[in-house]
LODREN-611148 format. One record per residue: y, z, x of N, C-alpha, C in turn; residue in one letter. Coordinates in Angstrom, 3 decimals, always signed. Layout:
((Y; Z; X); (Y; Z; X); (Y; Z; X); "a");
...
This chain:
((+26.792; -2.409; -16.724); (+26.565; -3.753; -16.203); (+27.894; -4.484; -16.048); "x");
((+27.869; -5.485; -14.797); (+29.070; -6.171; -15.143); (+30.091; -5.858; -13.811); "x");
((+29.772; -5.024; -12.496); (+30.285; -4.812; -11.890); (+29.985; -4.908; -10.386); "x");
((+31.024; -5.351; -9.495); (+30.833; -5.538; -8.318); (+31.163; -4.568; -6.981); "x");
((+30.780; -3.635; -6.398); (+31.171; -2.506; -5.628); (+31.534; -3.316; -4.439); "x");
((+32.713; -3.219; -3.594); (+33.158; -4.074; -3.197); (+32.613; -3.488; -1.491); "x");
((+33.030; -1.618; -1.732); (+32.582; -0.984; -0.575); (+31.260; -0.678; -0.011); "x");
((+30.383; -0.407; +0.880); (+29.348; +0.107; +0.840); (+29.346; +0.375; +2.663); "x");
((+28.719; +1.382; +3.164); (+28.238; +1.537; +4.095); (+27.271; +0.756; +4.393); "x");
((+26.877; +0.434; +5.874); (+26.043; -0.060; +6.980); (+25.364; +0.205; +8.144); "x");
((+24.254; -0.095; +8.410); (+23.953; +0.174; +9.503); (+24.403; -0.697; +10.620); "x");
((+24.138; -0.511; +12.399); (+24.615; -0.989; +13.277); (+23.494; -1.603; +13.737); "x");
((+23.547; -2.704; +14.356); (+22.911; -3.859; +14.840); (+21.854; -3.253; +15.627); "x");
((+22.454; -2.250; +16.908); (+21.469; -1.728; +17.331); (+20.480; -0.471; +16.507); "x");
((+21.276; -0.164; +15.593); (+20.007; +0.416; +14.432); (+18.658; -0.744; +13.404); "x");
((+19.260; -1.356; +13.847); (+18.278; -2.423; +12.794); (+17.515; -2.759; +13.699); "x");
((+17.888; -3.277; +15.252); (+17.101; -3.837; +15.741); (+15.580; -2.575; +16.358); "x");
((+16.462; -1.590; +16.314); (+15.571; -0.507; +16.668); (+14.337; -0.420; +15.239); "x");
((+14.578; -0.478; +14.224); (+13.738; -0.090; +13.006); (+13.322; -1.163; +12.908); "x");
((+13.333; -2.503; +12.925); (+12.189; -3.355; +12.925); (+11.672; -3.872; +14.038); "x");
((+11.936; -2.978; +15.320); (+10.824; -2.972; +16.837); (+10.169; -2.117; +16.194); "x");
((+10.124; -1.015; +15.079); (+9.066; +0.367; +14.962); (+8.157; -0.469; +13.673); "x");
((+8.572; -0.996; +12.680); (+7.925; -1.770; +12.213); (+7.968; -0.887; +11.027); "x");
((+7.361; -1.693; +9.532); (+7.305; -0.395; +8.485); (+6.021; -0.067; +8.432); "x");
((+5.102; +0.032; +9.259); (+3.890; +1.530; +8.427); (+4.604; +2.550; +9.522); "x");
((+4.823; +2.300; +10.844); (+5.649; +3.759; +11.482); (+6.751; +4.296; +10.756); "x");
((+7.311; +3.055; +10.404); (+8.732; +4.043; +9.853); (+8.508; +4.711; +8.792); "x");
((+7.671; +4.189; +8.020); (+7.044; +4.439; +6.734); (+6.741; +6.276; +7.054); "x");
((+5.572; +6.340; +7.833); (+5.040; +7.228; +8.391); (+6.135; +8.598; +9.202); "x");
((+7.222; +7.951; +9.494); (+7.666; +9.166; +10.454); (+8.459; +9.680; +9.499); "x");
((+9.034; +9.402; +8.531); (+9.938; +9.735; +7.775); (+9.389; +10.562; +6.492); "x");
((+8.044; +10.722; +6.582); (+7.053; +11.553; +5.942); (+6.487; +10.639; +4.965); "x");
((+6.335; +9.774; +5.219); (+5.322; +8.588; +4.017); (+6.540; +8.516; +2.714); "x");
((+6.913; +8.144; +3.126); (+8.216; +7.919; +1.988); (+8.868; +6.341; +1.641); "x");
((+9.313; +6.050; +0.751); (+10.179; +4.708; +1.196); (+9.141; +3.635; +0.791); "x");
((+8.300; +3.566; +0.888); (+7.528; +2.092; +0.899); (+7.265; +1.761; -0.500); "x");
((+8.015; +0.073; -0.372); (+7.736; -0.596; -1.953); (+5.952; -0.795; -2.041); "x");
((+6.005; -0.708; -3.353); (+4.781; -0.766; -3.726); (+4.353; -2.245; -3.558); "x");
((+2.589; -2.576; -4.170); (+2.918; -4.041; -4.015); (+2.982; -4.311; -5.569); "x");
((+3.368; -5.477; -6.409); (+3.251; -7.147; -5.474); (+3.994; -7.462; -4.510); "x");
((+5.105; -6.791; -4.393); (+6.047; -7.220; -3.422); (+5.552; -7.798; -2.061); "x");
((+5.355; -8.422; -1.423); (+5.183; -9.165; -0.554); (+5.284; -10.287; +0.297); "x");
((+5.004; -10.598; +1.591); (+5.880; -11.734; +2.483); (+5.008; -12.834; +2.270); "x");
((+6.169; -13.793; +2.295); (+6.007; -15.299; +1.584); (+5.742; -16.075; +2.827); "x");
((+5.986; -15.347; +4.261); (+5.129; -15.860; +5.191); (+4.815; -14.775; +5.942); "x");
((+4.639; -14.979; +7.452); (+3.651; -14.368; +8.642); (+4.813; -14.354; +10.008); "x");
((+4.368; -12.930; +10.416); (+5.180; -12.479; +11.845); (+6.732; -12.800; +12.147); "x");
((+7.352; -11.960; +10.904); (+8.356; -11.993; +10.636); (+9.034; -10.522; +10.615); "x");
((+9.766; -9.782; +11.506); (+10.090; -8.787; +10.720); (+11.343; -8.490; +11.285); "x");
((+12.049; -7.789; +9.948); (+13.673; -7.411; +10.154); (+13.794; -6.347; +9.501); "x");
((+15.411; -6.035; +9.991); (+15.675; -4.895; +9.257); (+17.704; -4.992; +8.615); "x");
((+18.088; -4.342; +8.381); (+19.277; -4.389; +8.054); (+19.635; -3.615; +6.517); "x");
((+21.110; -3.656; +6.630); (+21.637; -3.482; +5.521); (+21.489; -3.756; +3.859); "x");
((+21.374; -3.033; +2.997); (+20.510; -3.564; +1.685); (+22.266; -3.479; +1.209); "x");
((+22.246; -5.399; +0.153); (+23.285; -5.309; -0.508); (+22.173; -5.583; -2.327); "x");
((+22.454; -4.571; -2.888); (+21.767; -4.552; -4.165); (+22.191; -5.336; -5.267); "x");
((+21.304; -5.934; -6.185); (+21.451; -6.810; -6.985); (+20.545; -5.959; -8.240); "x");
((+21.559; -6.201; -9.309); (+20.842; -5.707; -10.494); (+20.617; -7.379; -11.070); "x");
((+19.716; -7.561; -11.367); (+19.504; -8.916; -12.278); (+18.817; -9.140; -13.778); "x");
((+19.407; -10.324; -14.331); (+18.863; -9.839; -15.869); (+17.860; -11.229; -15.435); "x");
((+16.231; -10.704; -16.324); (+15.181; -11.633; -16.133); (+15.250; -13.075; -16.428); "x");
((+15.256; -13.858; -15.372); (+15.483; -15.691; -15.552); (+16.458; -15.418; -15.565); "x");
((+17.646; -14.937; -15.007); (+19.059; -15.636; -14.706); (+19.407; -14.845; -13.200); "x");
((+19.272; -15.725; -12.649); (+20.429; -15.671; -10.856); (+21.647; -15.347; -10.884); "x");
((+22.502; -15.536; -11.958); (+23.557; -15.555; -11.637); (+24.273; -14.654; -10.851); "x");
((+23.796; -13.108; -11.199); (+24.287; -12.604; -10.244); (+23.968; -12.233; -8.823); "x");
((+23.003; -13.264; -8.358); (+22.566; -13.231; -7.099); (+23.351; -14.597; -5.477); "x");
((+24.261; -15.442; -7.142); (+25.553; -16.173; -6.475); (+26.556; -15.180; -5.958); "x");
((+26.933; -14.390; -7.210); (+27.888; -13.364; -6.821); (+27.868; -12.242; -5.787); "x");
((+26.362; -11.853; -5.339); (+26.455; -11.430; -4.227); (+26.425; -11.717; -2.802); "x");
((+26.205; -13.082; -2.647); (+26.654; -13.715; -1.777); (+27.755; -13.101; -0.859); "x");
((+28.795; -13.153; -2.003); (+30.164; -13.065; -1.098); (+30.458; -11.925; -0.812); "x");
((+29.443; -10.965; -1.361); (+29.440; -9.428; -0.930); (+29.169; -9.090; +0.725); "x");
((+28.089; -10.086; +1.334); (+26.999; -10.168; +2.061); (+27.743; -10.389; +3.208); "x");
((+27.192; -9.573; +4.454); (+27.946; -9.465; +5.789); (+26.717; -9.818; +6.965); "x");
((+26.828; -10.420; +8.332); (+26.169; -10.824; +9.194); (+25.023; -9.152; +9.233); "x");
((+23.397; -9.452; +9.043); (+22.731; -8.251; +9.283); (+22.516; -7.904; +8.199); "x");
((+22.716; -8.264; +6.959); (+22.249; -7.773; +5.732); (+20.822; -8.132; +5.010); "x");
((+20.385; -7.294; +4.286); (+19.300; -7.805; +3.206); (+19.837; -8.022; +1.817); "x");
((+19.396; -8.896; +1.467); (+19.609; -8.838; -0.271); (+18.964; -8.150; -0.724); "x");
((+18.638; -7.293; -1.550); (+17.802; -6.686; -2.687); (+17.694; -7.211; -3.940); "x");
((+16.993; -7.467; -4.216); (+16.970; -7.917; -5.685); (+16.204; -7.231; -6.747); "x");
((+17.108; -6.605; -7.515); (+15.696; -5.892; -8.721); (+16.082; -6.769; -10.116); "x");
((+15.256; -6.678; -11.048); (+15.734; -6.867; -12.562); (+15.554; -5.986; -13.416); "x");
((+16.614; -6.161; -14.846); (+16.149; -5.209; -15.690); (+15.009; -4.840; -16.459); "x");
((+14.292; -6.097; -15.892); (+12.674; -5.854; -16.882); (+11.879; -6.994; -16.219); "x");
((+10.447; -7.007; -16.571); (+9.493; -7.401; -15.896); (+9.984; -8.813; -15.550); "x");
((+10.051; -9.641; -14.659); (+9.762; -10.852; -14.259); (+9.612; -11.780; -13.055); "x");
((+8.921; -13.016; -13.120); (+8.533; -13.333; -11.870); (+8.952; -15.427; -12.111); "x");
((+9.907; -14.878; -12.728); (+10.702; -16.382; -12.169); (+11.434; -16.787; -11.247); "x");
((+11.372; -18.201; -10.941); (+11.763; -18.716; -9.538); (+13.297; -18.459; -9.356); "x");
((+13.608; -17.219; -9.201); (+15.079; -17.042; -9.145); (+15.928; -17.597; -7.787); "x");
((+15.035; -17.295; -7.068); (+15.994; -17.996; -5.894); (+15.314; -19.242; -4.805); "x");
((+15.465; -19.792; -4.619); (+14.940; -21.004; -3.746); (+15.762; -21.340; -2.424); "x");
((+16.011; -22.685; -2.270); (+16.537; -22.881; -0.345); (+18.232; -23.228; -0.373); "x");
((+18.496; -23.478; -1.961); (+20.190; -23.624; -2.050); (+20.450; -22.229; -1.488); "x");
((+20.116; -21.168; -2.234); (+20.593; -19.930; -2.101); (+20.809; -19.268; -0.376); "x");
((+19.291; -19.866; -0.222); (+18.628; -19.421; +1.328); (+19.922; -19.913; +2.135); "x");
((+20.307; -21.185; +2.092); (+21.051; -21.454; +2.845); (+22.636; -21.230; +2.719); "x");
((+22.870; -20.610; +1.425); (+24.140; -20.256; +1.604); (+24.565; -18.619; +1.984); "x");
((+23.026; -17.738; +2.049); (+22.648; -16.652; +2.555); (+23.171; -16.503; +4.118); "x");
((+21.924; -17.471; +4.631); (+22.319; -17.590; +6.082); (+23.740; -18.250; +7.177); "x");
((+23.931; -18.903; +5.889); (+25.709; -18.965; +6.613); (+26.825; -17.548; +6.318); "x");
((+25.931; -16.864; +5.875); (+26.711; -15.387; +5.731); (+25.847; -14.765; +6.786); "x");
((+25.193; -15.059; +7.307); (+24.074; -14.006; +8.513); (+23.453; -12.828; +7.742); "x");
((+22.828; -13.453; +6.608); (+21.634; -12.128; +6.017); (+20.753; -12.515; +6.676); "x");
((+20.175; -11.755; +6.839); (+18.407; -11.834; +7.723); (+17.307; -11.722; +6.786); "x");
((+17.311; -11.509; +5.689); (+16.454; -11.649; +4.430); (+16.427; -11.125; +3.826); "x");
((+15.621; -11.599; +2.195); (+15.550; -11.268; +1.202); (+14.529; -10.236; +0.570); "x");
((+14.677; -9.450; -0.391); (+13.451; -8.561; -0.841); (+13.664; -9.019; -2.228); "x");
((+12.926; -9.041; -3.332); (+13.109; -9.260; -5.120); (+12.270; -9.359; -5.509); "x");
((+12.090; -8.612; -6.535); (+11.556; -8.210; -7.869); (+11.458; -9.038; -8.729); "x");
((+11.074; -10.419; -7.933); (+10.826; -11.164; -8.866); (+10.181; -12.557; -8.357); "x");
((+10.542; -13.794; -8.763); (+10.039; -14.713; -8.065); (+10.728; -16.052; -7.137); "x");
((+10.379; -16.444; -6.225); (+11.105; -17.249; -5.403); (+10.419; -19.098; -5.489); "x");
((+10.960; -19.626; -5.442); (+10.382; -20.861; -5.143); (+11.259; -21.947; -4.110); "x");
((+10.896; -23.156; -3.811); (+10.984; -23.678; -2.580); (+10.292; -23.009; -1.569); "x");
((+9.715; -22.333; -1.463); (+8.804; -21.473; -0.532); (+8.056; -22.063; +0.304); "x");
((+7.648; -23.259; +0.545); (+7.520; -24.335; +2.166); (+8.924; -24.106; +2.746); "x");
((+9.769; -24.718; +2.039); (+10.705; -24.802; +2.417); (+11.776; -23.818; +2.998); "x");
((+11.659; -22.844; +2.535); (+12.013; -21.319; +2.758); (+11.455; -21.361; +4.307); "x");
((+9.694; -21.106; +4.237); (+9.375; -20.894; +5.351); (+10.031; -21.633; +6.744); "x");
((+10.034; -23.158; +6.418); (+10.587; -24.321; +7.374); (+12.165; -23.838; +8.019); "x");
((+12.928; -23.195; +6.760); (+14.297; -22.753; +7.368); (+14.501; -21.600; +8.042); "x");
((+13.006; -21.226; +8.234); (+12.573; -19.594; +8.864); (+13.766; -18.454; +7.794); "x");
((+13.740; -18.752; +6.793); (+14.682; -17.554; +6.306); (+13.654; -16.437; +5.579); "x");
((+13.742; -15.554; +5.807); (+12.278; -14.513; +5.547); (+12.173; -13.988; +4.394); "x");
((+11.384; -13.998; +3.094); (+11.209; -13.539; +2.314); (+10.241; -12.544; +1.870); "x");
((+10.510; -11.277; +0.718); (+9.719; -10.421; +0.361); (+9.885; -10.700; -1.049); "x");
((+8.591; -10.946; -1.823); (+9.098; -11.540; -3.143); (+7.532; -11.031; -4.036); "x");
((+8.280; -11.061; -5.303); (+6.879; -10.200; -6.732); (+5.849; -11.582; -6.201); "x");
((+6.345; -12.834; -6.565); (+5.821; -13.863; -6.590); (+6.223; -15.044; -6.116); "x");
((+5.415; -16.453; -6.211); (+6.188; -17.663; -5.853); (+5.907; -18.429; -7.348); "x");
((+6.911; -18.983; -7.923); (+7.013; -19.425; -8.807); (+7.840; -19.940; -9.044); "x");
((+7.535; -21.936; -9.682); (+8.624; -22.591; -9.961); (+9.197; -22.624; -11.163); "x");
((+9.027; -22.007; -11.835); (+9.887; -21.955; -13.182); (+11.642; -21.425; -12.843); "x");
((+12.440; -22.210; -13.235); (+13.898; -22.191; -12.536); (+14.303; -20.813; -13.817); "x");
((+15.649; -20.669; -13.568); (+16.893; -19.501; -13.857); (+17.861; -20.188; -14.826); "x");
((+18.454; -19.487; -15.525); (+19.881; -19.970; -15.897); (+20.857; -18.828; -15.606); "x");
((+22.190; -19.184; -15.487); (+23.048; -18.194; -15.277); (+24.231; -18.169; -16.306); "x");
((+23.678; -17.143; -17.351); (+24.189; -16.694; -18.443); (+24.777; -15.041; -18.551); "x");
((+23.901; -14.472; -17.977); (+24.586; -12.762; -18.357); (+24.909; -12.014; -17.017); "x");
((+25.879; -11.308; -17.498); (+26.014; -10.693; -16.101); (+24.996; -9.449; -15.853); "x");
((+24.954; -8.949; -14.619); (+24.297; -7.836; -13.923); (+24.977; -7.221; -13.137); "x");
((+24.537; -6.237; -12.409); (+25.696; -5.759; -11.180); (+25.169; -5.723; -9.731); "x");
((+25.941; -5.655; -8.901); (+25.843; -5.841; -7.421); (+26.599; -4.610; -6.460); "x");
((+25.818; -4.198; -6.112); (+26.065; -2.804; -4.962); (+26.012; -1.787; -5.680); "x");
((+24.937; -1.389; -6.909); (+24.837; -0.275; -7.719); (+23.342; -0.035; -7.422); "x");
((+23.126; +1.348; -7.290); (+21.754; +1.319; -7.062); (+20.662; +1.229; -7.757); "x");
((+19.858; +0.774; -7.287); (+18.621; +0.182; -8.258); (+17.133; +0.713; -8.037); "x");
((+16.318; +0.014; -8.415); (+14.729; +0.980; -8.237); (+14.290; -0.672; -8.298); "x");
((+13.466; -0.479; -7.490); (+12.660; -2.057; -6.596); (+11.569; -1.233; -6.208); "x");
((+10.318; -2.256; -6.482); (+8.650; -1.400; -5.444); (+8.975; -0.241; -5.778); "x");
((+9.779; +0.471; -7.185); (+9.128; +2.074; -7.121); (+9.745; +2.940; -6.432); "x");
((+10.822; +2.455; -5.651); (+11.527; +3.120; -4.511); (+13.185; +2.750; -5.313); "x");
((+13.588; +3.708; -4.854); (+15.601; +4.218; -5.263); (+16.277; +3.384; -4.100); "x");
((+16.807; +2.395; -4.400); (+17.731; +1.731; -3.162); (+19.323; +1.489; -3.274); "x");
((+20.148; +2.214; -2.453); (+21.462; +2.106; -2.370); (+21.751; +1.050; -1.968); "x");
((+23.563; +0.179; -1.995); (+23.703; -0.316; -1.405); (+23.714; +0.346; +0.045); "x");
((+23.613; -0.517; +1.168); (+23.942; +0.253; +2.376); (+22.495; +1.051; +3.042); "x");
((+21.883; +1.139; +2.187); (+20.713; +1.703; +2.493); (+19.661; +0.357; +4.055); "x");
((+18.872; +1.431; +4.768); (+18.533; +0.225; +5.865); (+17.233; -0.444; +4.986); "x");
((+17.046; -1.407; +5.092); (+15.837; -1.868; +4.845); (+14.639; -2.865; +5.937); "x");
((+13.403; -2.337; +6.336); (+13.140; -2.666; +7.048); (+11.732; -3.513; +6.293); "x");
((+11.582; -4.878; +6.921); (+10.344; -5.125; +6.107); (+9.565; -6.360; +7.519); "x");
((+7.871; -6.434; +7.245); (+7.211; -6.976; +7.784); (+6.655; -7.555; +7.230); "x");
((+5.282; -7.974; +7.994); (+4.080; -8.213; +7.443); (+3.382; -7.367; +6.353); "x");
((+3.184; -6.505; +6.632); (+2.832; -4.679; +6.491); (+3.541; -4.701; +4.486); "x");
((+4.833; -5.056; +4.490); (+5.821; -5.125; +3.364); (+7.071; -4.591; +3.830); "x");
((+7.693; -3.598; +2.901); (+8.936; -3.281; +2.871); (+9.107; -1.861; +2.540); "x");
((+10.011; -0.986; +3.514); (+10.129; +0.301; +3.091); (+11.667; +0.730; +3.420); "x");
((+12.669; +1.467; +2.302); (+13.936; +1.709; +2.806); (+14.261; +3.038; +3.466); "x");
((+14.790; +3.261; +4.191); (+15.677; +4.240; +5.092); (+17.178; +4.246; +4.129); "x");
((+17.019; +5.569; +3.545); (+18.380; +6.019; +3.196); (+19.494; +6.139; +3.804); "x");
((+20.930; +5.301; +3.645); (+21.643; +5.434; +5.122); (+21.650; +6.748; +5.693); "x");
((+21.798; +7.780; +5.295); (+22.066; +9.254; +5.636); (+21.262; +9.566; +6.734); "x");
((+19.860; +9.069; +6.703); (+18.816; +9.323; +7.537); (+18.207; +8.395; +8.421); "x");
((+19.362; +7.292; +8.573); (+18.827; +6.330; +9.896); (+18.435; +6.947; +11.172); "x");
((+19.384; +7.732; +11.165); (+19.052; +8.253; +12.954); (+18.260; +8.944; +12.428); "x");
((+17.943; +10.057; +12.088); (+16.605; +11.409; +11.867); (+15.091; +9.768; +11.629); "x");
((+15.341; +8.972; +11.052); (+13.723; +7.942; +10.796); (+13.712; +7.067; +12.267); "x");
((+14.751; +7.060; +13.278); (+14.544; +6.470; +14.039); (+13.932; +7.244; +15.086); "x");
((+14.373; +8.725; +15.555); (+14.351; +9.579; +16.503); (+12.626; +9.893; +15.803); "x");
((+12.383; +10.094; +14.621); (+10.734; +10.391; +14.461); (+9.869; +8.942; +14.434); "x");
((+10.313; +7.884; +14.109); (+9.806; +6.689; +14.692); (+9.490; +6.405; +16.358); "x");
((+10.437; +6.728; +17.063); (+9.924; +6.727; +18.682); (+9.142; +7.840; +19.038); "x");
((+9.146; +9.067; +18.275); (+8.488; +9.853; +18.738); (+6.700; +9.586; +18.407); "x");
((+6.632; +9.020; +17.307); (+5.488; +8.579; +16.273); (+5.142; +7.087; +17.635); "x");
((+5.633; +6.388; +18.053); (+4.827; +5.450; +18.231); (+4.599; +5.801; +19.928); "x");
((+5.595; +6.750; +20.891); (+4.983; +7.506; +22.270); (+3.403; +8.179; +21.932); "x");
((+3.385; +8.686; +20.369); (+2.409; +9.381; +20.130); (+0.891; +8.444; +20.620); "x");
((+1.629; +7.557; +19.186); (+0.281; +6.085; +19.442); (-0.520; +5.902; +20.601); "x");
((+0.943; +5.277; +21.179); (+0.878; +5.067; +22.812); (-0.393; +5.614; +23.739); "x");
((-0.135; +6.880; +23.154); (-1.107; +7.549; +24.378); (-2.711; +7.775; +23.575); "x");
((-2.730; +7.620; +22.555); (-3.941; +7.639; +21.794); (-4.511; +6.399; +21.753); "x");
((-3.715; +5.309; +21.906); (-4.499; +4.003; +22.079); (-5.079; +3.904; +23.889); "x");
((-4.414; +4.815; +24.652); (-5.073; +5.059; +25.913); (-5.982; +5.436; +25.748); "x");
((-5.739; +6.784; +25.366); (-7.456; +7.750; +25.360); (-8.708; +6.440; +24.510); "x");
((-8.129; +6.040; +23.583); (-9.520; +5.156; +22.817); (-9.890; +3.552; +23.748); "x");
((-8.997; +3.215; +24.372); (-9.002; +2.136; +25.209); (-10.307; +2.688; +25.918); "x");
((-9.904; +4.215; +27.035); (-11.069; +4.069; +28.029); (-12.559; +4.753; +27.541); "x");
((-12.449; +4.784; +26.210); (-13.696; +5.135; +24.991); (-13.595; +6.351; +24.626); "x");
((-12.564; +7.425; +24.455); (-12.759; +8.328; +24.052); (-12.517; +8.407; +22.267); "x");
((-13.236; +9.103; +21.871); (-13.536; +8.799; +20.175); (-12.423; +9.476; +19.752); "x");
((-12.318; +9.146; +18.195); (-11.142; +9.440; +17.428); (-11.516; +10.254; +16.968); "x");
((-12.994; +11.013; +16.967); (-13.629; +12.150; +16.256); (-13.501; +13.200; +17.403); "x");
((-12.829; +13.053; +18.520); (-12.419; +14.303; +19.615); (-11.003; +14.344; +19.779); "x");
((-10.056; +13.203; +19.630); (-9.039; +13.080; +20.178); (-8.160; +13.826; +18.519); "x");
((-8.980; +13.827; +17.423); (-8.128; +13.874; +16.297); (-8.678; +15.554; +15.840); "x");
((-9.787; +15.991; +16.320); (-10.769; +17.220; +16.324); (-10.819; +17.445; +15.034); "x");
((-11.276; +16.358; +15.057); (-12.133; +16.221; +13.200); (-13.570; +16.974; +13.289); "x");
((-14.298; +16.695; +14.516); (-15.837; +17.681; +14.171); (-15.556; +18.851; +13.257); "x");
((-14.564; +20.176; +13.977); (-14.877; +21.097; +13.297); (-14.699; +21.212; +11.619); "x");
((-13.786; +20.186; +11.336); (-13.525; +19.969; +9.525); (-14.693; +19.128; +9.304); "x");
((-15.573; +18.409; +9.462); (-16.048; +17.273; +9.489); (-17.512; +18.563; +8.950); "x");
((-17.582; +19.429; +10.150); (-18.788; +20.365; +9.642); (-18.427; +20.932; +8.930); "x");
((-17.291; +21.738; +8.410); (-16.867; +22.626; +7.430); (-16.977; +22.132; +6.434); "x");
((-16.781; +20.786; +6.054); (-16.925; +19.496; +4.988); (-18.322; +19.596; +4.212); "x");
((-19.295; +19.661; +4.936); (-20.775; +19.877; +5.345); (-21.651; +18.307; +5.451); "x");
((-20.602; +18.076; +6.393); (-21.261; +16.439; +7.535); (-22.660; +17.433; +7.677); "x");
((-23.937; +16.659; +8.145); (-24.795; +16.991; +8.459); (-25.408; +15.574; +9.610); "x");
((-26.188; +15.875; +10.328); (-26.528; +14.637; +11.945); (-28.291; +15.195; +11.565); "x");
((-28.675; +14.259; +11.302); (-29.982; +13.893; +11.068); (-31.086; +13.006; +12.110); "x");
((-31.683; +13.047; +12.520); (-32.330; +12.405; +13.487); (-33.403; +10.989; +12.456); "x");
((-33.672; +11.459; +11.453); (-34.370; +10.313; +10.376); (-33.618; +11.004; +8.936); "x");
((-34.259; +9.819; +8.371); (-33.832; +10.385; +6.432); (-34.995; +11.087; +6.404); "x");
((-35.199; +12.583; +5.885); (-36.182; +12.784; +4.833); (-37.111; +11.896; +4.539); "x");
((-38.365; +12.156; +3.938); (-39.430; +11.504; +2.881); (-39.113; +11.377; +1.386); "x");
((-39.471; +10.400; +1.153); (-39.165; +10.679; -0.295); (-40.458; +11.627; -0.885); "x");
């Protein structure tokens, strides 16, 4: 504990913007169901979604402090991450923070914990993924570390790692494998594409997916009435 990684890899603008046009249950999905925080984690509002760079925050429970210090880590296109060392859901960060975020150009927050000002959050459109909303405030007493990797939602997150989050929630892309989750993300949603055709002009998902023959092997049975008792 106690340390600040000054370096970290990134993704490129046009990689982010590409992974949150695919959204996270595709990306989720193309990358073999991998990546996705568990819940509570969840968005503190509606039809919001981004993606970018994860700068990681280790935090000790009820104290922010080191979520000042990563601030100055934080580059135009980034996410914060926020985990702690143990359970909690205090109001660690609110709209001071928000706004000294967005004069660094993060595009939003994810944490393991709890946020408050949260009207207000919403009003400054700055996007949050958070355990909870809760006003119980922080003190900033112990240190933690920043750009070391952490475990958030259940999932392993580097700094540098992409993070893409929605409505849906939040799932990370390991930097190593941006391009391989993007190239099976377009391929995954051409797929869609043409399956939301076939069901548009009524063709069933029980032909287009050729579930009958498992469906009988299962031992589905098509009855014309129930039995008598």
């Amino acid at each position: 504990m106690g340390v600040v990684v000054r370096n970290r890899p990134s993704i490129t603008p046009e990689q982010a913007d590409t992974l949150a046009s695919m959204g996270v249950a595709t990306v989720h999905e193309a990358q073999g169901r991998v990546g996705l925080f568990l819940p509570p984690i969840t968005p503190i509002q509606q039809d919001r979604a981004i993606a970018g760079s994860a700068v990681t925050v280790l935090a000790q429970p009820g104290d922010n402090w080191m979520l000042h210090v990563a601030v100055e880590q934080c580059r135009p296109g980034d996410v914060l991450v926020v985990a702690c060392t143990t359970e909690n859901t205090d109001g660690m960060f609110g709209d001071l923070l928000a706004t000294s975020l967005m004069a660094r150009g993060v595009v939003g927050l994810v944490i393991d914990a709890g946020v408050r000002d949260s009207a207000e959050l919403r009003r400054m459109g700055f996007p949050v993924w958070a355990k909870a909303v809760h006003a119980r405030g922080t003190v900033k007493a112990t240190l933690g570390s920043v750009n070391v990797p952490v475990v958030i939602g259940g999932q392993l997150v580097k700094a540098g790692d992409a993070i893409v989050a929605d409505d849906d929630g939040v799932v990370v892309v390991p930097h190593a494998s941006v391009e391989r989750a993007i190239a099976a993300s377009r391929k995954r949603v051409l797929n869609e594409e043409a399956k939301r055709e076939r069901l548009a002009a009524g063709e069933l998902g029980l032909d287009i997916y050729e579930m009958r023959p498992r469906l009988a092997e299962a031992g589905l049975r098509y009855v014309d009435d129930l039995p008598n008792e």
